[in-house]
Each structure stands twice: as structure tokens, then as C-alpha cells.
mmJSON file of the N, C-alpha and C atoms, coordinates in Angstrom:
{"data_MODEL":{"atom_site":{
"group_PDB":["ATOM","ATOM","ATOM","ATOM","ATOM","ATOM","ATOM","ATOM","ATOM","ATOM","ATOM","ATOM","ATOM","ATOM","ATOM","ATOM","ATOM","ATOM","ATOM","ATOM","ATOM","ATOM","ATOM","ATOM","ATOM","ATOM","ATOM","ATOM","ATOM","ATOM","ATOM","ATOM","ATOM","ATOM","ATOM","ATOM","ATOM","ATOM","ATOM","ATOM","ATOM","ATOM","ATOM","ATOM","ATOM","ATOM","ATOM","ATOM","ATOM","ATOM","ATOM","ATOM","ATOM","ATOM","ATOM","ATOM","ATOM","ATOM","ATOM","ATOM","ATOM","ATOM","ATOM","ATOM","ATOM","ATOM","ATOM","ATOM","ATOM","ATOM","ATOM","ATOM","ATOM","ATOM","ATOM","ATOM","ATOM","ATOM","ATOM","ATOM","ATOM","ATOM","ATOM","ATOM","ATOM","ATOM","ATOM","ATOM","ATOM","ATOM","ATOM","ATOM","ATOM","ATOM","ATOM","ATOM","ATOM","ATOM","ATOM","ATOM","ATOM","ATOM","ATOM","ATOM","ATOM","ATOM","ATOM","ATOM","ATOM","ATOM","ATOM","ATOM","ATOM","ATOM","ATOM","ATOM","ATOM","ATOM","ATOM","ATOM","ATOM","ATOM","ATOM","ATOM","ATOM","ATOM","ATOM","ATOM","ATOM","ATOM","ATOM","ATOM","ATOM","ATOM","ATOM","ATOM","ATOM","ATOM","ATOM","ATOM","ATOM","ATOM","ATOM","ATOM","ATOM","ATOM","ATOM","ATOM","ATOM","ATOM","ATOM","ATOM","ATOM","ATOM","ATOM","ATOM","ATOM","ATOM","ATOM","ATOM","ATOM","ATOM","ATOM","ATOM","ATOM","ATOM","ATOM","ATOM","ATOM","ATOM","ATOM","ATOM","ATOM","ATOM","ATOM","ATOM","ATOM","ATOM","ATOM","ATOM","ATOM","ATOM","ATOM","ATOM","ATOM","ATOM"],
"id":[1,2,3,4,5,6,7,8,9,10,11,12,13,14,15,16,17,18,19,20,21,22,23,24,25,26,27,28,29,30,31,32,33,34,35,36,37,38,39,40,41,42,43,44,45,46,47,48,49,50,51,52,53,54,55,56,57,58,59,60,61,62,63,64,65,66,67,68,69,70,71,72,73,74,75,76,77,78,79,80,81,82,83,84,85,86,87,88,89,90,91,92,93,94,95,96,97,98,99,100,101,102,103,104,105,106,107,108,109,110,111,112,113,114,115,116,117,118,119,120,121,122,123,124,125,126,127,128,129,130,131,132,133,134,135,136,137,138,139,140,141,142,143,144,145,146,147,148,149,150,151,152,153,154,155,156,157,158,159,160,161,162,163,164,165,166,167,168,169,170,171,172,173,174,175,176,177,178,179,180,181,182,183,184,185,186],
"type_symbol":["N","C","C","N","C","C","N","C","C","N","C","C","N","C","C","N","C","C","N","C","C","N","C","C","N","C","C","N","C","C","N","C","C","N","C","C","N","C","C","N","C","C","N","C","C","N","C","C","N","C","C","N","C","C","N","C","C","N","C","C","N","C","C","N","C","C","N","C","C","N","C","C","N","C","C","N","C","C","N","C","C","N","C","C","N","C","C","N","C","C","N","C","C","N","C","C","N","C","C","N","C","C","N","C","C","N","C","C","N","C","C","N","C","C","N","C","C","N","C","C","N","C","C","N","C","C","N","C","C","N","C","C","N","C","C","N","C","C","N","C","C","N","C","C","N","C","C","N","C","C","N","C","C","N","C","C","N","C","C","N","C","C","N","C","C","N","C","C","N","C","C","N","C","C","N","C","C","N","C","C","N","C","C","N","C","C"],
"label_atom_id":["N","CA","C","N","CA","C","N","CA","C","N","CA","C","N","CA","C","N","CA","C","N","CA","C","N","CA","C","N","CA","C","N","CA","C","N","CA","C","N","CA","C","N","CA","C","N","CA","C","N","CA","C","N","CA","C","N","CA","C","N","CA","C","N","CA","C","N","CA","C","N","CA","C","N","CA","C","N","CA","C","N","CA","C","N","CA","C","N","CA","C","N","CA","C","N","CA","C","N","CA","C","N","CA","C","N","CA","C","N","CA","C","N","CA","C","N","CA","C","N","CA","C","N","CA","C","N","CA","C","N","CA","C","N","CA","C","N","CA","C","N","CA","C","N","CA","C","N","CA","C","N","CA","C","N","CA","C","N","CA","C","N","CA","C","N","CA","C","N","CA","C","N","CA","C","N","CA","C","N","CA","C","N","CA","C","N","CA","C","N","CA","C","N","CA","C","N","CA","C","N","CA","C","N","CA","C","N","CA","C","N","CA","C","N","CA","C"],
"label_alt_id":[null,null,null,null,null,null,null,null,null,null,null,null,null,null,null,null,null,null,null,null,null,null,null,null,null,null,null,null,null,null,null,null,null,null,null,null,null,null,null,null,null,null,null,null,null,null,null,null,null,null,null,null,null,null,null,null,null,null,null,null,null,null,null,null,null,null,null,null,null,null,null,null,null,null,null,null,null,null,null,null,null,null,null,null,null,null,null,null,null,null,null,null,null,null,null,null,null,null,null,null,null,null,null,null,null,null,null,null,null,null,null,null,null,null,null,null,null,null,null,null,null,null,null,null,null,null,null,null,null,null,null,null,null,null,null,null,null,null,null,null,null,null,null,null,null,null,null,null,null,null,null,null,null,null,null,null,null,null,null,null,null,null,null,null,null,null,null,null,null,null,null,null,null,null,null,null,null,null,null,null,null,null,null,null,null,null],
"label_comp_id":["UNK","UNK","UNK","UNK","UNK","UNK","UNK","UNK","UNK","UNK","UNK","UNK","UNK","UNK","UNK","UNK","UNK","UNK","UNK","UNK","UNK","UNK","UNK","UNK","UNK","UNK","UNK","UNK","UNK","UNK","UNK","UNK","UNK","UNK","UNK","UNK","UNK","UNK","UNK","UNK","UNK","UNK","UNK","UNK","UNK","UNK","UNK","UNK","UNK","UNK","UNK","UNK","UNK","UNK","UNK","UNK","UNK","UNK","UNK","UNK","UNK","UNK","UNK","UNK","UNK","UNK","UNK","UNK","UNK","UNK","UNK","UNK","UNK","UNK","UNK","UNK","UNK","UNK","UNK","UNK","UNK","UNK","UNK","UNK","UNK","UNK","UNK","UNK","UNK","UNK","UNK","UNK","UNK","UNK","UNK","UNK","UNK","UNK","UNK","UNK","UNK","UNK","UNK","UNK","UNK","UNK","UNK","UNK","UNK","UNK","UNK","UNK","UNK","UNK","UNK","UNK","UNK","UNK","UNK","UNK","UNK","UNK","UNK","UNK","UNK","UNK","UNK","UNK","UNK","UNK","UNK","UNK","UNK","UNK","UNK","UNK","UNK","UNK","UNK","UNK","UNK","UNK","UNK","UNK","UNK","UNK","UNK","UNK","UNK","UNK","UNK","UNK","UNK","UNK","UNK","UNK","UNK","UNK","UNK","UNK","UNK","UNK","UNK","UNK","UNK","UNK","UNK","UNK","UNK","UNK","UNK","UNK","UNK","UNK","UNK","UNK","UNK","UNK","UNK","UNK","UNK","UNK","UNK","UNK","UNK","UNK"],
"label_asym_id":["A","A","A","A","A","A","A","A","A","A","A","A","A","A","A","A","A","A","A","A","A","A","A","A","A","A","A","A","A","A","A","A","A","A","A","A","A","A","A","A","A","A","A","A","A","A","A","A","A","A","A","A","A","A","A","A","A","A","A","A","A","A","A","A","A","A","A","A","A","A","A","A","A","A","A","A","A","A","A","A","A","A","A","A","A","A","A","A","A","A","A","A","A","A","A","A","A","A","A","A","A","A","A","A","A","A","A","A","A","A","A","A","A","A","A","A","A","A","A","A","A","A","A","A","A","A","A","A","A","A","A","A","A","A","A","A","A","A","A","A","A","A","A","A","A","A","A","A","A","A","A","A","A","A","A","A","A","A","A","A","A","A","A","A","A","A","A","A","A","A","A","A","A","A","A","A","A","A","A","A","A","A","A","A","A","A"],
"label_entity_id":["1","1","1","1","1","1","1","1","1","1","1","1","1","1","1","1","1","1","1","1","1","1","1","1","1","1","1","1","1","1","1","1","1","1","1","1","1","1","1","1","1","1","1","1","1","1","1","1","1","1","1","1","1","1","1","1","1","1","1","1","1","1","1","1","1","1","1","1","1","1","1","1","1","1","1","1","1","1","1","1","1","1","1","1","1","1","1","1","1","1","1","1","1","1","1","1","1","1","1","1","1","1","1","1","1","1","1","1","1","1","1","1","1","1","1","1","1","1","1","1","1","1","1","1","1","1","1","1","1","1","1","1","1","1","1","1","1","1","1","1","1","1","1","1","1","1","1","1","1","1","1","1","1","1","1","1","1","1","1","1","1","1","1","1","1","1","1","1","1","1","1","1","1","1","1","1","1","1","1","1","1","1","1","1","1","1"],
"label_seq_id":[1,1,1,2,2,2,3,3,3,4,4,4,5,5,5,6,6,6,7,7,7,8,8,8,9,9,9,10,10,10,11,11,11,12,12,12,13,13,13,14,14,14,15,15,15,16,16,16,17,17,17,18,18,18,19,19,19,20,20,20,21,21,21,22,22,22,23,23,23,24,24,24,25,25,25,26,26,26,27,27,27,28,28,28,29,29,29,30,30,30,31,31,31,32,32,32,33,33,33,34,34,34,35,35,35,36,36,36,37,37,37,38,38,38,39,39,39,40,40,40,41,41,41,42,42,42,43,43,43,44,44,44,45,45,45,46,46,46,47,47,47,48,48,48,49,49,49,50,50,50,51,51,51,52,52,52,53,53,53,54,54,54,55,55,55,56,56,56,57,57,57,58,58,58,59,59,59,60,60,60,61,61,61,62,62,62],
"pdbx_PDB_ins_code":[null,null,null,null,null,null,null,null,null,null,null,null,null,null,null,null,null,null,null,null,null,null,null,null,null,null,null,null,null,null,null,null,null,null,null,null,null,null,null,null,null,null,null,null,null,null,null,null,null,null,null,null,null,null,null,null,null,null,null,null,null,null,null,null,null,null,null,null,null,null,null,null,null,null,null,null,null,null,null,null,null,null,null,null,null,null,null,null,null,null,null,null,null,null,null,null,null,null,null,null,null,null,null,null,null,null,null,null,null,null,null,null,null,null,null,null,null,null,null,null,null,null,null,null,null,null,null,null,null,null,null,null,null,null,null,null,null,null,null,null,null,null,null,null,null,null,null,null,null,null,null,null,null,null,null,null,null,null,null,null,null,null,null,null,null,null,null,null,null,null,null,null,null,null,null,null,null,null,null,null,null,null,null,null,null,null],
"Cartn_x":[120.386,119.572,120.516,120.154,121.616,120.99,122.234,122.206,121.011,120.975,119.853,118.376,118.098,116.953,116.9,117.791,118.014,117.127,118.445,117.934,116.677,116.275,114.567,113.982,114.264,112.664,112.944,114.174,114.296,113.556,113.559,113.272,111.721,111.308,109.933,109.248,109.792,109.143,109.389,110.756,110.56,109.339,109.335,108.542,106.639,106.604,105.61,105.086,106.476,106.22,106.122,106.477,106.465,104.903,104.618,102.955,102.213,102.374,101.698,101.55,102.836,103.018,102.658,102.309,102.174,100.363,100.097,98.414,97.209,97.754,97.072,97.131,95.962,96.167,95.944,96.924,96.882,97.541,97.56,98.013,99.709,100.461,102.142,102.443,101.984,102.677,102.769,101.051,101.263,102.468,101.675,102.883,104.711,104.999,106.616,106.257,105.784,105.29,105.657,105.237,104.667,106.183,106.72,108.045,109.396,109.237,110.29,109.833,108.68,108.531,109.383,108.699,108.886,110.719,111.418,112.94,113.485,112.755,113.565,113.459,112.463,112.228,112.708,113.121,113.553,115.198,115.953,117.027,117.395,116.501,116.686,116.696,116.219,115.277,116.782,117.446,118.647,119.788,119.632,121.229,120.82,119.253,119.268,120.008,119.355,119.482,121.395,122.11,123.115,123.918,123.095,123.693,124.456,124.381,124.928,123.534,122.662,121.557,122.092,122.594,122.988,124.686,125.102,126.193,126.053,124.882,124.453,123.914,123.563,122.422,123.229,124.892,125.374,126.337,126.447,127.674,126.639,127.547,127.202,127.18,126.929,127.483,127.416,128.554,129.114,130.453],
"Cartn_y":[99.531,100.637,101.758,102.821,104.114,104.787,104.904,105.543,106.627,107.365,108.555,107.795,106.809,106.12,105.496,104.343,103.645,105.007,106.357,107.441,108.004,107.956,109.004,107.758,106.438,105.307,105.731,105.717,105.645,106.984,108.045,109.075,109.063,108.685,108.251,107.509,106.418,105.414,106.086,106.963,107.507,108.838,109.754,110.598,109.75,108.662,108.161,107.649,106.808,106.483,107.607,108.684,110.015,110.208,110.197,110.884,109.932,108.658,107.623,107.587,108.012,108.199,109.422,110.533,111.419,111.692,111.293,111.828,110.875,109.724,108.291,107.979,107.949,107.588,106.413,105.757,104.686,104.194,102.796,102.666,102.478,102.84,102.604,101.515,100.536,99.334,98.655,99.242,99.166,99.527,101.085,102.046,101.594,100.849,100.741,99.36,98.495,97.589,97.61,98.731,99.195,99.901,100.69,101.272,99.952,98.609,97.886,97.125,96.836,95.903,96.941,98.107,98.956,99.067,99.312,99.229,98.322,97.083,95.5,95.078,95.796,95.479,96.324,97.539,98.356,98.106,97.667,97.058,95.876,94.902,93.745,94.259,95.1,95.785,96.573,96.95,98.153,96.989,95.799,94.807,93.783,93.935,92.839,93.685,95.165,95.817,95.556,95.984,96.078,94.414,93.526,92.326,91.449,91.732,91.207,90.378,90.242,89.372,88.25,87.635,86.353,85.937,86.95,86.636,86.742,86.897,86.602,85.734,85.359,83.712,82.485,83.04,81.604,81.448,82.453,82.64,81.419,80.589,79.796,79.861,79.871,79.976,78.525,78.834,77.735,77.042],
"Cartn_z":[117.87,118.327,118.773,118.252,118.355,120.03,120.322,122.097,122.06,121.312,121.486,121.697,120.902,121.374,122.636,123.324,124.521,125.361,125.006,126.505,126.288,125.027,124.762,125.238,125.283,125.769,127.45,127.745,129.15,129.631,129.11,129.566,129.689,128.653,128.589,129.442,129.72,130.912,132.109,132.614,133.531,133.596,132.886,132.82,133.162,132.407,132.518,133.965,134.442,135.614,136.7,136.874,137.487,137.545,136.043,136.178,136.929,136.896,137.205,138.927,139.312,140.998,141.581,140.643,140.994,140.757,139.694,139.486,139.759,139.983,140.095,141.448,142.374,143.521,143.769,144.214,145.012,146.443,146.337,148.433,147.883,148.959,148.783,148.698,149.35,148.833,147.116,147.036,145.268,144.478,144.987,144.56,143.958,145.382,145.61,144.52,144.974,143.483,142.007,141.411,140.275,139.846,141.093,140.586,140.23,140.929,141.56,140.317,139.918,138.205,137.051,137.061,136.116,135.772,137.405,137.212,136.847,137.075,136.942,135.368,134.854,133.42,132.268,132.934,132.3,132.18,133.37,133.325,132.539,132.761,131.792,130.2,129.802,128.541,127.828,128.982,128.397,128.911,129.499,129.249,127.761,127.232,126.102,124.86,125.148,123.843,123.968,125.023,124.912,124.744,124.747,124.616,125.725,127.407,128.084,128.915,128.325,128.853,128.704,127.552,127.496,127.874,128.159,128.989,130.503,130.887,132.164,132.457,131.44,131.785,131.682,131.113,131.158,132.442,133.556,134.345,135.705,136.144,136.59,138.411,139.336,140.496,141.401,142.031,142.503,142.032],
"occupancy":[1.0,1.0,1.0,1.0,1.0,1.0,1.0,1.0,1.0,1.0,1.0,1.0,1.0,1.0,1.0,1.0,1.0,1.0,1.0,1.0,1.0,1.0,1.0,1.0,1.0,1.0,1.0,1.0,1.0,1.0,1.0,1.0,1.0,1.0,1.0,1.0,1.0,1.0,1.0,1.0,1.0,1.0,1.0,1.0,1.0,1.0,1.0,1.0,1.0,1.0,1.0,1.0,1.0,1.0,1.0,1.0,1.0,1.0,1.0,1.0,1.0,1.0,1.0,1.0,1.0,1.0,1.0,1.0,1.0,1.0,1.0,1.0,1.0,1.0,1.0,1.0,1.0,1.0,1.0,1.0,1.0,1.0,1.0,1.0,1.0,1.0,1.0,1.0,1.0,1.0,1.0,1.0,1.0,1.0,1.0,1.0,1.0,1.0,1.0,1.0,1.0,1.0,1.0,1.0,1.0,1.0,1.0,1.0,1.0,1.0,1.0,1.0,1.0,1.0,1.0,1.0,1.0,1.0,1.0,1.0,1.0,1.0,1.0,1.0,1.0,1.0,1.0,1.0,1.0,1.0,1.0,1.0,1.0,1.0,1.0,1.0,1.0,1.0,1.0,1.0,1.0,1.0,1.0,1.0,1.0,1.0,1.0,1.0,1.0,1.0,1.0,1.0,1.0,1.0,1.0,1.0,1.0,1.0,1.0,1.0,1.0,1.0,1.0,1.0,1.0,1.0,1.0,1.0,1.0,1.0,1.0,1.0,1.0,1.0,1.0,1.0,1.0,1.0,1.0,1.0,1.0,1.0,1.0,1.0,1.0,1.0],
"B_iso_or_equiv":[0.0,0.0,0.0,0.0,0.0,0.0,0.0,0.0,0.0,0.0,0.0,0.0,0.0,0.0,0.0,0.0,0.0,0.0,0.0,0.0,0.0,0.0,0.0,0.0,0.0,0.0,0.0,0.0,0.0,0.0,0.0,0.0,0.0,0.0,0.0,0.0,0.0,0.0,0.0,0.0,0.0,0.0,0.0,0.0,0.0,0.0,0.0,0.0,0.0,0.0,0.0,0.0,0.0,0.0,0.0,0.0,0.0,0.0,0.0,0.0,0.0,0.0,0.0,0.0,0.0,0.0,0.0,0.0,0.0,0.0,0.0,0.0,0.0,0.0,0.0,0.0,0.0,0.0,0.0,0.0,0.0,0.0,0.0,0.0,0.0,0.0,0.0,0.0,0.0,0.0,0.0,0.0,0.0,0.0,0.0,0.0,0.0,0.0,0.0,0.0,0.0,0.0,0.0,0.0,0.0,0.0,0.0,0.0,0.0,0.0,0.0,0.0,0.0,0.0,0.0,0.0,0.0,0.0,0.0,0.0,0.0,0.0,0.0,0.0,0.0,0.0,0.0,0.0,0.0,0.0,0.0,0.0,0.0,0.0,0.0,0.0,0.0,0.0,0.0,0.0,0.0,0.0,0.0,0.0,0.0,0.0,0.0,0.0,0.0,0.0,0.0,0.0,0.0,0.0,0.0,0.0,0.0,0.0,0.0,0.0,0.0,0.0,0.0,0.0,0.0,0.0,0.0,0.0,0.0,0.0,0.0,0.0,0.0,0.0,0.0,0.0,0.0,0.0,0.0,0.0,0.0,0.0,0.0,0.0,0.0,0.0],
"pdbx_formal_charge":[null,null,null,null,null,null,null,null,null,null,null,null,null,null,null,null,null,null,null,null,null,null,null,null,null,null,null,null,null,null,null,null,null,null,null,null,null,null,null,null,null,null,null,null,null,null,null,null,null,null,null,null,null,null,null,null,null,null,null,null,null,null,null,null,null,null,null,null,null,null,null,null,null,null,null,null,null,null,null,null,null,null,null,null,null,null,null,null,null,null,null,null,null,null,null,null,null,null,null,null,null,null,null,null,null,null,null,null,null,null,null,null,null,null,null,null,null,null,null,null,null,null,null,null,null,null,null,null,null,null,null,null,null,null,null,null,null,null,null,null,null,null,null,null,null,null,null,null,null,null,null,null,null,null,null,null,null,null,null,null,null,null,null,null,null,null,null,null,null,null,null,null,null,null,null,null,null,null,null,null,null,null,null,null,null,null],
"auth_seq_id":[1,1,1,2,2,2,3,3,3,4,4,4,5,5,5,6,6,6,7,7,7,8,8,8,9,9,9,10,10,10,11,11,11,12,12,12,13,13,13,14,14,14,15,15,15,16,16,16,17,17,17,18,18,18,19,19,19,20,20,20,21,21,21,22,22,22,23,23,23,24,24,24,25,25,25,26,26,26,27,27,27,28,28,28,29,29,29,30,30,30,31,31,31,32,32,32,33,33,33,34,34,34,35,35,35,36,36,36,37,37,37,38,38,38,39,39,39,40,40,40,41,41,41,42,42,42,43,43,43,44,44,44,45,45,45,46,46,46,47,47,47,48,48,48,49,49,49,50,50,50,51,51,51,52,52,52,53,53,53,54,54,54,55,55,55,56,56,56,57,57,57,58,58,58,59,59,59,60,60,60,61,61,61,62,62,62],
"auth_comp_id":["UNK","UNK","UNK","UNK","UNK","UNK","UNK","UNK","UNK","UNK","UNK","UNK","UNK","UNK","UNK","UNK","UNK","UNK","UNK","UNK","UNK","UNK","UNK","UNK","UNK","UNK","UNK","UNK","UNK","UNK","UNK","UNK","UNK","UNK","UNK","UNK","UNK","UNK","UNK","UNK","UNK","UNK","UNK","UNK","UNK","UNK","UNK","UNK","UNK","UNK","UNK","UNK","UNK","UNK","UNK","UNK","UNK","UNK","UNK","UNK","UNK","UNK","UNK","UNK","UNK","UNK","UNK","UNK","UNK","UNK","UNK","UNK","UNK","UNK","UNK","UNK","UNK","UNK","UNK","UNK","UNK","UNK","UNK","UNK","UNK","UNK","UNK","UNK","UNK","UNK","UNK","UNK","UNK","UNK","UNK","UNK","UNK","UNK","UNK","UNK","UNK","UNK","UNK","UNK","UNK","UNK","UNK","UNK","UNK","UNK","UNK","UNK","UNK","UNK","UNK","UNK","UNK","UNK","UNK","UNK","UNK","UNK","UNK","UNK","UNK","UNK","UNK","UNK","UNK","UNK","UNK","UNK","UNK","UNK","UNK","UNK","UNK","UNK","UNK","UNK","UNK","UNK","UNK","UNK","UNK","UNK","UNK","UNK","UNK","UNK","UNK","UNK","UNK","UNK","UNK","UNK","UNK","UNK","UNK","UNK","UNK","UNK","UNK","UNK","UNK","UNK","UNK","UNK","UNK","UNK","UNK","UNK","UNK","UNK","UNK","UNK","UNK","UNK","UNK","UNK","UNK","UNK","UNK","UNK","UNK","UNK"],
"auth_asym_id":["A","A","A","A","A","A","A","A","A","A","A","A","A","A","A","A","A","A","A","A","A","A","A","A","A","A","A","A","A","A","A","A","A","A","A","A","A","A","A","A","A","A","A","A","A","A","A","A","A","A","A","A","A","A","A","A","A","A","A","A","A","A","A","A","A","A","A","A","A","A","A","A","A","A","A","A","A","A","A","A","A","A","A","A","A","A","A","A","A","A","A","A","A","A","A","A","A","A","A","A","A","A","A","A","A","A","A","A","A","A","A","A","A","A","A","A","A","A","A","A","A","A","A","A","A","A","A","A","A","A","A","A","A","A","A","A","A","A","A","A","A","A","A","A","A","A","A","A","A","A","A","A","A","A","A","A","A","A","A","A","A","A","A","A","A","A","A","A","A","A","A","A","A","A","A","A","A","A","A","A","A","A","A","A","A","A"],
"auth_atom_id":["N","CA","C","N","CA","C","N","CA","C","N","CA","C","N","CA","C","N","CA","C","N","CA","C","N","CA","C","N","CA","C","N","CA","C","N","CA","C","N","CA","C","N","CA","C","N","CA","C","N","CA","C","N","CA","C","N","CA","C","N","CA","C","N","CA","C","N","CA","C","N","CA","C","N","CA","C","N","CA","C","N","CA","C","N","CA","C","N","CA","C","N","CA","C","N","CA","C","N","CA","C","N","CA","C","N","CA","C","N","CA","C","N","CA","C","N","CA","C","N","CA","C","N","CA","C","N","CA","C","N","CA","C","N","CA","C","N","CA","C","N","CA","C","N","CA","C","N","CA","C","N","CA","C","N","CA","C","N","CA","C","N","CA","C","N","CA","C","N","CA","C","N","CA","C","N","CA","C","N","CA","C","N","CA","C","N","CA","C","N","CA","C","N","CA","C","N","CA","C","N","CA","C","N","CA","C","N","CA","C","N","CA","C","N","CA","C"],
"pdbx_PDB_model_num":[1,1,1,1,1,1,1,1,1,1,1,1,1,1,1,1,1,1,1,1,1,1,1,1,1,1,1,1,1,1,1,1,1,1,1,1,1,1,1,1,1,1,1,1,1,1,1,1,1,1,1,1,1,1,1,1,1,1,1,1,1,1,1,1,1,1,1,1,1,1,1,1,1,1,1,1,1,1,1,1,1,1,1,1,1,1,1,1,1,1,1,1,1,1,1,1,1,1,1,1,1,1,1,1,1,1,1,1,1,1,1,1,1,1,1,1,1,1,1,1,1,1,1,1,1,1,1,1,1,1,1,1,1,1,1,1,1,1,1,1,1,1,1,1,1,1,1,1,1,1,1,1,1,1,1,1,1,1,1,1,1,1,1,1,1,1,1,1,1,1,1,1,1,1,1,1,1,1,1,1,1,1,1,1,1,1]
}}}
């Protein structure tokens, strides 16, 4: 997947999530909710494309 795409999806989900916090009312705790899924998945989403998902799943602790 060529870098210009990675940043146009990212830009997108952010822009999306913006409207979503901004025109959609709801209570804050949702709110902080909805942002803290959205980042965590979006992160996982941009370490698979880049391929260090599975070099994270094998690092062991302890």
C-alpha cells in the first residue's frame, strides 16, 4: 500500500472522527470512548499495513 494512501485513510478517519465529536451530541465519557477505540484501531491498522504487528506478537516478556 503506497504512503499517499496510509496518510489519505488517516486523514479521513480523522476528519471523520472530528465531525463525529463535533456535530453529534453526546455524553463525554462516550465521547472519550469512541476517540480511544478509534486511535487504538487505527494504530494497530497502520503497524499491520507496515508489517510490525507480527513482530509484536512474538516479543515475549519476562
Amino acid at each position: 500500500m503506497p504512503l499517499i494512501e496510509i496518510v489519505l485513510v488517516l486523514i479521513v478517519v480523522g476528519v471523520l472522527l472530528w465531525l463525529v465529536n463535533s456535530y453529534i451530541p453526546m455524553a463525554g465519557p462516550i465521547k472519550s470512548l469512541l476517540n480511544a477505540v478509534v486511535v487504538i484501531v487505527m494504530v494497530i491498522w497502520v503497524l499491520k499495513v507496515f508489517g510490525l504487528w507480527q513482530y509484536l506478537m512474538h516479543i515475549r516478556a519476562g
